[in-house]
N, C-alpha and C positions, 0 to 999 in steps of 0.2 A: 322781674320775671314772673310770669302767669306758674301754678303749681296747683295740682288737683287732676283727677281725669276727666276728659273731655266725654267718652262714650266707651262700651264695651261694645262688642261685635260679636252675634255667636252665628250658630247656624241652625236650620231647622229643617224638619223632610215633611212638615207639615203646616202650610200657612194659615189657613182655618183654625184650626187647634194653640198656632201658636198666637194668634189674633185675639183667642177667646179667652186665652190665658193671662195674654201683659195689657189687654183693654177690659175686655169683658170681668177677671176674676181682679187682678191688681188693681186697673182703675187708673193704669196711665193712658196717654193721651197719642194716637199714631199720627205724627206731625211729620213725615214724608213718607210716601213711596215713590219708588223710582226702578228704572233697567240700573244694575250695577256699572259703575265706574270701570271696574277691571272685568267686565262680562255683562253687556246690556243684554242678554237671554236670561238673567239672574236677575229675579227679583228681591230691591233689598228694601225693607221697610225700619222705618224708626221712629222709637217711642220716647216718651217724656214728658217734662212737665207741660202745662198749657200754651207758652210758648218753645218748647224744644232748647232749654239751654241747657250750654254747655257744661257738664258735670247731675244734668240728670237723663243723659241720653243711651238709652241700651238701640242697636239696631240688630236688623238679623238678616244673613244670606239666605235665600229660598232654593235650598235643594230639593226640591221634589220627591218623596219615597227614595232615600236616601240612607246609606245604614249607618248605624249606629256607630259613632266615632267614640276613640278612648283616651281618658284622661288621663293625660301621666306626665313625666318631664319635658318641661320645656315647654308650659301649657299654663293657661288662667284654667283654675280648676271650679272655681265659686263666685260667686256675683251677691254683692250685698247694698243693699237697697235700704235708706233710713226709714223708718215708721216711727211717731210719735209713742212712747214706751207704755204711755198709759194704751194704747191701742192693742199689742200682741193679745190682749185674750181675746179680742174681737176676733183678729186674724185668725187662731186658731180655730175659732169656731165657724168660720167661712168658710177654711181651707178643710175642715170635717165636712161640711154641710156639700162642698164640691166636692168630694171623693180626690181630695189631691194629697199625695204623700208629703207627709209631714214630721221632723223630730223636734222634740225638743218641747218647751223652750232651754234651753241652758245658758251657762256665761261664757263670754268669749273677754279675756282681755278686763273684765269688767263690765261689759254690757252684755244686756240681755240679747238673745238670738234665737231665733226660729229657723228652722232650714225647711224647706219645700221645694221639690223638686217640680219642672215646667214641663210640657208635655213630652220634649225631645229628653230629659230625662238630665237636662242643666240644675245645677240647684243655687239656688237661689234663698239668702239669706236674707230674714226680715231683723233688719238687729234695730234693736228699742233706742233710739238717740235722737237729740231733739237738734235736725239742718236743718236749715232755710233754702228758699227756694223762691228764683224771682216773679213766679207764675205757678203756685202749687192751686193743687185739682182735690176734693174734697173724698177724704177716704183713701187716698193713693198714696204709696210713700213719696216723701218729698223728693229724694234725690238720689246720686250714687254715695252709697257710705263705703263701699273700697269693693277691694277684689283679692282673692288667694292665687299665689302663683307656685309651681312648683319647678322646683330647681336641684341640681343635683352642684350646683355651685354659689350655694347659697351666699357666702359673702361676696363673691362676684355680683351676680345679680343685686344685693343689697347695694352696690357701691356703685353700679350703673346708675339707680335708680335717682341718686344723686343726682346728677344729669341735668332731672326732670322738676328739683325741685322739693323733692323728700330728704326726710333726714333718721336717724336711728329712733328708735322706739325702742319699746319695751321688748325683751327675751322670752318670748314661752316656753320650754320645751323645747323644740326642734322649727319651733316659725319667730322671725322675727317682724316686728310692725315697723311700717315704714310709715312717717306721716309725713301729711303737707299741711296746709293751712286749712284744708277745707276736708279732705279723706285719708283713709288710709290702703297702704296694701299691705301683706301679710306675706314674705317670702318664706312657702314651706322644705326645707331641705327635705329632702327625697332619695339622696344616692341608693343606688340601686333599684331601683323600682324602674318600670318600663316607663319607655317612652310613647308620647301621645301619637295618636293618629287622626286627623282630622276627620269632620262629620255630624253629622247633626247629633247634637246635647254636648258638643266640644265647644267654648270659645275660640272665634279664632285671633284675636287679638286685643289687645285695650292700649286706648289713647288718651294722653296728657294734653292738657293744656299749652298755649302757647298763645301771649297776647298778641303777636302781629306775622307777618310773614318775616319780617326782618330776623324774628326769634328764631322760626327755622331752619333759614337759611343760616343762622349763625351756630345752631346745634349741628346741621350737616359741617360746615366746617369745621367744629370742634370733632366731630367723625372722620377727618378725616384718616387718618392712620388706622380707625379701627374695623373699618371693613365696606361692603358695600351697602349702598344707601338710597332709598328714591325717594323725589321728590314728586308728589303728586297733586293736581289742582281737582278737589272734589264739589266745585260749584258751590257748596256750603260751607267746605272750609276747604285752607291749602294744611299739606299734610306732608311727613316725612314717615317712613318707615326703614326702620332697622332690627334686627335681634342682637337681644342680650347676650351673655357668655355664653348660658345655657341653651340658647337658642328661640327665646318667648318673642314673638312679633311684638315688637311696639312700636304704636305711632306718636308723633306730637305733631298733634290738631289747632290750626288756630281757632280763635273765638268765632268769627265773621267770617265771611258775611252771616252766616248763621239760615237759621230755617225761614224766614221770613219773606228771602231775596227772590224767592217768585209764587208765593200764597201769604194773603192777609191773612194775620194773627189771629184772626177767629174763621178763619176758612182752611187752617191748616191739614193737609193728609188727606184731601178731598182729590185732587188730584194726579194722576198719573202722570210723572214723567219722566223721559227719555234724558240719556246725556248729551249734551250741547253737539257732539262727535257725533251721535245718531239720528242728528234730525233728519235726516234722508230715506230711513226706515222707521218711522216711527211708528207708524199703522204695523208694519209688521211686527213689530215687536209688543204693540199694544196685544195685538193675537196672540203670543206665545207666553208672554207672561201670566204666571196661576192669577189666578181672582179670587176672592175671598168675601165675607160679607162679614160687615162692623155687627157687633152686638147690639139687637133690633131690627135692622136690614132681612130682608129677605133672603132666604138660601136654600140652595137644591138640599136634599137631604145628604148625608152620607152613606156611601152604599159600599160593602165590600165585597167587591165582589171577583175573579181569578185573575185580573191581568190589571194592571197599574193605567192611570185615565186619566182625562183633566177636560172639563170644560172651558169652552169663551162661549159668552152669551153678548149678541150684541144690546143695543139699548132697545132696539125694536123687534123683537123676535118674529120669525111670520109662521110658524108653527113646522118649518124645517132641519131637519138634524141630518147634519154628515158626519160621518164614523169614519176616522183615518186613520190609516196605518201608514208606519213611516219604511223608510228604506231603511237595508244595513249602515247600524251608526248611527242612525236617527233617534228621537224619542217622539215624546205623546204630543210635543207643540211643534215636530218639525213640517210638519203640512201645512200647521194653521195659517201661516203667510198666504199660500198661495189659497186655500180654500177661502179665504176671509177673501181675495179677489174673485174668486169665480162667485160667491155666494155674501154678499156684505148682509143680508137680514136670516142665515141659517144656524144656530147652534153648531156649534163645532165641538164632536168629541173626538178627541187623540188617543188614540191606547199605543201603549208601549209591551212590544214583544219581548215573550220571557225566556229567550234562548240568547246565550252571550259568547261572542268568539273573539277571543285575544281581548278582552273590553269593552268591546263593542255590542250594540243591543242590536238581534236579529228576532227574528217570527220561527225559524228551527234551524235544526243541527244539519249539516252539512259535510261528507267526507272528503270532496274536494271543490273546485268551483261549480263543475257541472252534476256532482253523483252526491243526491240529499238522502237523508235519513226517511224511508219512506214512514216506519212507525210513527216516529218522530212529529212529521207532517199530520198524520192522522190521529195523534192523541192532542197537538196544538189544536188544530182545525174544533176538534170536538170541545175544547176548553173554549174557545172564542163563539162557539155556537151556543156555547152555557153562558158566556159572558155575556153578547147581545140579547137573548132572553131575559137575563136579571139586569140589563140597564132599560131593558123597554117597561118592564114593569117596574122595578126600580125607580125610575127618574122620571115615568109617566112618559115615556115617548111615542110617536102616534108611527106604528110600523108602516103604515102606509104612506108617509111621509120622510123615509128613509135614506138613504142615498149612500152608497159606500166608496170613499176610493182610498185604492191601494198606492204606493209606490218602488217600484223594482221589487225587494224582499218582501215588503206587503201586499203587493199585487198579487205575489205568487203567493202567498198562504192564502188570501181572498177569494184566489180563484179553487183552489182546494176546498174552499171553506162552502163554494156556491154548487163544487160539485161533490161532495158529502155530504152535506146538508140541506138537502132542497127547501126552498122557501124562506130559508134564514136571510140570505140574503137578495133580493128582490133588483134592485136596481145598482149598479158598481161601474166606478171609473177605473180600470187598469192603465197604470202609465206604467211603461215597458218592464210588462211583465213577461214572462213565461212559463211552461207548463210544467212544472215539477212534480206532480203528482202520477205516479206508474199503476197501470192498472186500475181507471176511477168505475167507477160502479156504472150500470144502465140505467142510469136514475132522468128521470123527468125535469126536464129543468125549464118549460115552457110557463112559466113564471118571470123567473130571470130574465131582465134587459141590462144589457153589459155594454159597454164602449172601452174600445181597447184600444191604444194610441201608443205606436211606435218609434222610434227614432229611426231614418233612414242611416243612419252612421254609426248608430251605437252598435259596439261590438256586440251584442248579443244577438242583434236585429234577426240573425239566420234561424234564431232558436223561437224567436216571435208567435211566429200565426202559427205554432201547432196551438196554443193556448185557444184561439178565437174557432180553430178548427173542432177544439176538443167540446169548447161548450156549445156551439152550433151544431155539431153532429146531435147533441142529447135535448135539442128541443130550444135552447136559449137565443133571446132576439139579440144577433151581436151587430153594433156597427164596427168597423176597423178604420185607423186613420194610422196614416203614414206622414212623420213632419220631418223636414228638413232637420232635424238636431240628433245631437248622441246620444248617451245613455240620461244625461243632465236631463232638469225640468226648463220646459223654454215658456214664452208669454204665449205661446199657440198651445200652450197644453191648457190653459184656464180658458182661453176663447172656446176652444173645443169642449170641454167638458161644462163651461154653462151653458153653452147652446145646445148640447144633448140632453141636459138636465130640465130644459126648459121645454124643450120637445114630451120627454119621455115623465113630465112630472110637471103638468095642469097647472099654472099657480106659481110656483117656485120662483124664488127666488127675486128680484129687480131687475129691472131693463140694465140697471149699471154694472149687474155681476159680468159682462164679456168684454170689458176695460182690463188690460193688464195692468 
């Protein structure tokens, strides 16, 4: 039987940052990215030695500005990573030189240990022990040297771990070592302390080894009695997941097929890819997944600026930017699909609305379906006028080259936004919006070209052309289009919208953006 862990798993709400940290500052090696297994909108990336094997693999879920999860029972609370012992005073003087939080060094167990924490606020131990590694990368630690876990049923957990291949170790104080052949884990008893909540600088799992599929399949049947259990085929390896007493996700990962099974070993984490289940969408989802750039690589700057954002930039840019807003429930990549079709050579930027109902992300507050919070509307409205400002200057974008479109909840702060703020926004696609702004100002809007595109069936339909009404009365060139569909987005909303684009903005776009 294979013993040792195969890979930890955490999460992050910042992929750039956590790029620059496990490649750029440690010095491992990002040998896949992909759309997630259990959510292809999730980008999950994974790091490791030169060829990605198994027992030097950390990956990470891509939650996008995401809040800060808590570490407590029932949780991997530390990740510790081998480094050559003579090396820690290096480390420390990197991790000073990078402004990255740092204790220590101290002893753990006997060995020497550094703790540094990662941008999501994971920490991560550099403990001085001399692994091997079948493909080690110069200056990077070599491998996984264990994990802490914390447990309010400590010799449960201890005696799961068995299971996997561990056997008792040494007693600290209140943590006991669990070893294998190759690492170790460290279960911390905890009673009483709170429990965890997932989110980024949280692990949310770690997985063991397991030499074949047959091993799996024989630990689920050894599960059986002990609770529920899935089996899952993750193209790089086949996987079971179960929790402990205490409730800690763990998997047993086989070896194989391993990272190699569709990028040469020296082309590894260059490519993008989708799961074998999503190859149907894959362009869309290539659009909605964040992007990042390797340490060297070119990158937009970082801007912070009042509402949560995300570019796609395609491979050939033609110097077009569309600004989307999503519907109720949506977020900053839910356009890009369809924008990437009306537009395949425009930048696409997504923002995501900072008003939330019942969990859901909206553009503003709302007292019942039809009666909105008018202040509400015009302190947003004015946020997003500061927003587009500091990304034109910001990110260098050319305002005249602009193009906005809304959808349902976006549309209607959009169109708020075009009649509050004249000139901010210049060119806009409204898909079935309507007018929720009371009392808009006499303002000049003969700047504004708008296309407003309704669904003949969608319940709101009745509520429609006051919106086209409101901005044509004040000056604005509106066209109106009525389509056979509901409130839904249909393929005649992208046809529609790059052929007005194309009309209304010289240049734009490709002959191919009006292909659904």
């Amino acid at each position: 039987m294979s013993s040792g862990i195969h890979h930890v798993t955490g999460i992050t709400a910042d992929v750039q940052a956590n790029v620059d940290f496990y490649v750029g500052f440690l010095g491992l090696k990002l040998v896949k990215r992909t759309g997630g297994f259990a959510d292809a909108e999730q980008l999950h990336l994974v790091y490791g030695d030169r060829l990605g094997s198994p027992g030097s693999l950390l990956t990470f879920l891509v939650w996008e500005a995401a809040g800060r999860g808590r570490t407590g029972i029932g949780q991997v609370s530390e990740v510790a990573l081998a480094v050559p012992p003579v090396s820690l005073g290096d480390w420390i003087t990197r991790a000073l030189a990078a402004g990255i939080p740092l204790e220590g060094p101290s002893r753990e167990f006997g060995e020497p240990v550094l703790r540094l924490k990662d941008p999501d606020g994971l920490i991560v131990k550099l403990v001085g022990v001399e692994l091997a590694t079948p493909a080690s990368l110069p200056d990077a630690p070599t491998r996984l040297r264990g994990v802490t876990v914390l447990t309010d049923r400590a010799e449960e957990t201890a005696g799961f771990l068995r299971r996997f291949g561990y056997r008792h170790g040494e007693l600290v104080g209140l943590t006991r070592r669990m070893l294998s052949d190759t690492d170790v884990v460290d279960v911390r008893e905890v009673s009483g302390f709170v429990p965890s909540v997932p989110g980024a600088g949280v692990p949310d799992h770690v997985a063991f080894r397991a030499g074949s599929a047959d091993e799996v399949r024989a630990m689920r049947l050894s599960l059986e009695d002990y609770g529920p259990t899935e089996i899952h085929d993750r193209k790089y390896f086949l996987s079971l997941y179960v929790r402990d007493p205490a409730g800690i996700l763990m998997e047993h990962a086989t070896d194989g097929p391993g990272m190699t099974v569709d990028e040469a070993p020296d082309r590894l984490g260059e490519t993008l890819f989708v799961p074998p289940g999503e190859a149907d969408r894959a362009e869309d989802l290539k659009a909605m997944l964040p992007q990042f750039a390797l340490p060297g690589e070119e990158r937009l700057p970082a801007r912070r600026l009042p509402f949560v954002h995300r570019f796609n930039r395609p491979d050939d840019p033609d110097g077009t930017a569309m600004v989307l807003l999503h519907g109720t429930g949506g977020d900053e990549a839910d356009l890009m699909p369809i924008a990437r079709r009306i537009a395949p050579r425009a930048t696409l930027l997504g923002v995501r609305g900072r008003a939330t109902e019942e969990g859901v992300n909206r553009w503003f507050r709302r007292f019942d379906a039809l009666t909105f919070d008018q202040a509400d509307i015009r302190g947003e409205a004015e946020a997003f006028s500061a927003f587009v400002e500091g990304a034109v200057s910001g990110y260098g974008l050319d305002p005249d080259r602009l193009v906005f479109l809304g959808y349902s909840n976006g549309a209607n702060i959009l169109a708020a936004v075009i009649q509050l703020y004249p000139g901010v926004v210049r060119r806009a696609v409204l898909l079935r919006g309507i007018q929720v702004l009371e009392d808009p100002p006499a303002a000049d809007l003969s700047e504004a070209s708008v296309l407003v595109v309704d669904g003949r069936d969608d319940p709101f339909a009745r509520n429609a052309p006051a919106v086209a009404s409101a901005l044509k009365a004040r000056g604005a060139h509106v066209d109106r289009r009525e389509l056979p569909a509901g409130h839904e987005l249909a393929a005649a909303d992208a046809r529609e919208a790059a052929e007005w684009i194309r009309r209304n903005l010289p240049g734009a776009f490709s002959a191919e953006a009006a292909t659904p």
